[in-house]
N, C-alpha and C positions, 0 to 999 in steps of 0.2 A: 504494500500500500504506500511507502513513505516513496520510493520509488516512483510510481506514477504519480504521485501526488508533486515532485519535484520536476516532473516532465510537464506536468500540467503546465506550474507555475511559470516554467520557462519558455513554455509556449505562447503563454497568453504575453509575457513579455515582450517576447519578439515581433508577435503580429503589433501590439500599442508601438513599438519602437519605428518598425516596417510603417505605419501610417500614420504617425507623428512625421516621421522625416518626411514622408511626400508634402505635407505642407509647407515646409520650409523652404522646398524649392520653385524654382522659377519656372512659368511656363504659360499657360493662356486662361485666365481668368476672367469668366462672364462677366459681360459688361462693363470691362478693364478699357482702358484706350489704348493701345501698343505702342511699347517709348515711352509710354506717361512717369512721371520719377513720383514717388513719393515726396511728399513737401513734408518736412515736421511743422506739427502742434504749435500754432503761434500764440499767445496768449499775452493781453493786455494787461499789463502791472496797473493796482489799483492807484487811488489817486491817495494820498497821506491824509491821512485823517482827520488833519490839522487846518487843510487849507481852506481859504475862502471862508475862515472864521473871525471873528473879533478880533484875535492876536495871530493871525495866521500861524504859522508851527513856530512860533517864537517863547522865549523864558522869560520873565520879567519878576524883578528880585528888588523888595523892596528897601527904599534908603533914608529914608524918612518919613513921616506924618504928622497927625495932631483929630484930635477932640474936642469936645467940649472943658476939659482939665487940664489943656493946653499941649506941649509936645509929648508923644509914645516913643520916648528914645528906641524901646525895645525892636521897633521895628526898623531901625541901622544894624543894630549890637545883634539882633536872634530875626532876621527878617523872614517876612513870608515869602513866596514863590510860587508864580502864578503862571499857567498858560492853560487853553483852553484845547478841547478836543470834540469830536461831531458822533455821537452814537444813538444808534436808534433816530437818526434822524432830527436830535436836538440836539444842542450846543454843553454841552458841560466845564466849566470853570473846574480844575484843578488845583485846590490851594492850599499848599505846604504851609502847614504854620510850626514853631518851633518842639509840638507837640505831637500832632497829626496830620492828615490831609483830609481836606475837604471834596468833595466831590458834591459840586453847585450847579444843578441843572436850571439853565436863564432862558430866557426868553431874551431875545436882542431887536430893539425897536429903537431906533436912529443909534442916539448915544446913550442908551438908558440898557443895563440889564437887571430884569425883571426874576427874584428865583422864584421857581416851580417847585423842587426838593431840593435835600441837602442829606447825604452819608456823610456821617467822619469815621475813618479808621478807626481800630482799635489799639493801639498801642498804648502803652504804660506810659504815665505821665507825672511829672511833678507838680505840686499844686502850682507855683507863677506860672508854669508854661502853661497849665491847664487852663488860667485865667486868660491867657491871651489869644486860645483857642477859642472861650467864650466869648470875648473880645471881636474875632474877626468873624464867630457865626452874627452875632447883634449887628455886623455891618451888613453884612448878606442878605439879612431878613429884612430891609428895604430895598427897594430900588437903588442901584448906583449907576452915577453919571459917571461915564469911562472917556478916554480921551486918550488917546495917541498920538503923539506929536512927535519927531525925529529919534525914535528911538525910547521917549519915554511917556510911559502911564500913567494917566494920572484917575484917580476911582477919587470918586466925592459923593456926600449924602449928609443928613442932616445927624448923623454918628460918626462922620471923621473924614478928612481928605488924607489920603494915601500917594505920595508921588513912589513907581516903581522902574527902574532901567533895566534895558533889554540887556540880559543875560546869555 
């Protein structure tokens, strides 16, 4: 039995091998054009995810501010860091604060973004840095006027103006 059961095995082998290789050769193919080359798979690279946004795929890192209790040095010394990205077909602000990131989904109408939601990471945090996360969600949760001018950002509301350079 193990005998022809080895012959089998080796049969059925030969015949898959015998008709895998016919396909691999060359010869006259239904509805083929004669000469015709195969072209490769050309495929368009998408477009960055970034562009045609707010801040187009740019970094901006802030360097100063202020409030209503006058300068936020914090934001030279531990700055946030801001650029935007396009998912799901909305606009989302990405904002490094010295704590966490925010992920700030806006609505953008002239010079005004407008938020919709807001995620922050989870990361461990000390209570002042934790304060300046608080800090920059209370700016979010109104409307800020944004403003781009040579390189630099400037984000303003009636909770703080923020001037930020491109990074």
């Amino acid at each position: 039995m193990q005998g022809s059961s080895f012959w089998s095995v080796l049969g059925v082998t030969m015949a898959c091998t015998l008709l895998l290789s016919g396909c691999a050769q060359s010869g006259n193919v239904p509805g083929a054009t004669p000469g015709a080359s195969i072209q490769p798979l050309t495929t368009q690279q998408p477009e960055p995810f970034c562009e045609g946004g707010p801040l187009g795929c740019s970094t901006f890192t802030s360097v100063r501010g202020s409030d209503a209790t006058g300068d936020v040095a914090w934001l030279g010394t531990q700055p946030l860091q801001i650029s935007s990205t396009h998912v799901n077909g909305e606009w989302t602000l990405l904002v490094k604060t010295p704590c966490n990131v925010l992920n700030v989904e806006v609505s953008v109408q002239d010079d005004v973004w407008a938020m919709r939601s807001m995620v922050a990471s989870a990361m461990g945090r000390r209570e002042l840095e934790g304060s300046y996360e608080g800090w920059t969600v209370k700016l979010f949760e109104q409307p800020v006027h944004w403003n781009l001018d040579d390189g630099v950002l400037t984000l303003s509301n009636s909770q703080a103006t923020i001037e930020l350079k491109e990074s």
